[in-house]
C-alpha positions in Angstrom: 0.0 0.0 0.0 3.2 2.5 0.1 2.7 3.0 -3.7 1.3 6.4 -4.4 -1.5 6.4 -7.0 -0.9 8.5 -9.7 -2.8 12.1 -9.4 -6.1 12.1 -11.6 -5.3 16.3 -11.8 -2.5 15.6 -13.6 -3.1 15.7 -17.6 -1.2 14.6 -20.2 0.1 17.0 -22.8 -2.1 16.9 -26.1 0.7 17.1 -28.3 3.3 14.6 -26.6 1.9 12.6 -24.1 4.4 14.2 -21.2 2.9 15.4 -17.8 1.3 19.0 -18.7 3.3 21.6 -16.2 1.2 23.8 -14.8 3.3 26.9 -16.2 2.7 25.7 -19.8 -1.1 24.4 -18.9 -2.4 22.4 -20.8 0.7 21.8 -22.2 4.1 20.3 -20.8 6.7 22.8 -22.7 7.1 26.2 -24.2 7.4 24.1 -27.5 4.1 22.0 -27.3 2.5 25.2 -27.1 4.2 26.9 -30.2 3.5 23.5 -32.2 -0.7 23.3 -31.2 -0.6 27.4 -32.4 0.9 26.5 -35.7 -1.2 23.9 -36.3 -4.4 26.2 -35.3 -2.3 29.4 -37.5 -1.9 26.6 -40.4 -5.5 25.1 -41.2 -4.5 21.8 -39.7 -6.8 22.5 -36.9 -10.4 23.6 -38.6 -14.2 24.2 -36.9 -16.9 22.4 -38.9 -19.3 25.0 -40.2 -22.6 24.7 -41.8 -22.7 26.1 -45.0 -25.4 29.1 -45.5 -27.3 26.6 -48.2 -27.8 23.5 -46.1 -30.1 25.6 -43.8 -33.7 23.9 -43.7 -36.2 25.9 -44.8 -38.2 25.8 -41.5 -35.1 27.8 -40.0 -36.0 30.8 -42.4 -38.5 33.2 -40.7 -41.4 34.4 -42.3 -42.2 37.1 -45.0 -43.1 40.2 -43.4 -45.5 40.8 -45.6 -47.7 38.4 -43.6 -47.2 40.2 -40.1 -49.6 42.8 -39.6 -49.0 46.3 -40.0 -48.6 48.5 -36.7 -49.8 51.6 -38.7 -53.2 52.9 -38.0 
């Protein structure tokens, strides 16, 4: 029972697998960092987006021509 289990607030660095330091968070090193910013700076890294023609056509609001008119 003297082993120590290992901490679960301890994360691995995404990039290399080391212990992230908590200096460099969520990273372990100064380079892991400037490797995941290239890769966002680069493309490599995208967010999907939905394309302004695959809307449904129930997302569209109505004409408003059918509202009626405030005016008196």
């Amino acid at each position: 029972m003297s082993e120590a289990a290992p901490s679960p607030r301890v994360k691995k660095c995404p990039i290399c697998g080391k212990p992230a330091e908590q200096r460099f968070r969520p990273f372990c090193s100064k380079r892991c960092s400037d490797v995941d910013l290239n890769r966002w700076l680069s493309g490599v890294y995208a967010v999907p987006a939905v394309e302004a023609e695959e809307a449904s056509e129930t997302d569209e609001e109505p004409d408003r021509d059918d509202r009626p008119s405030a005016k008196s």
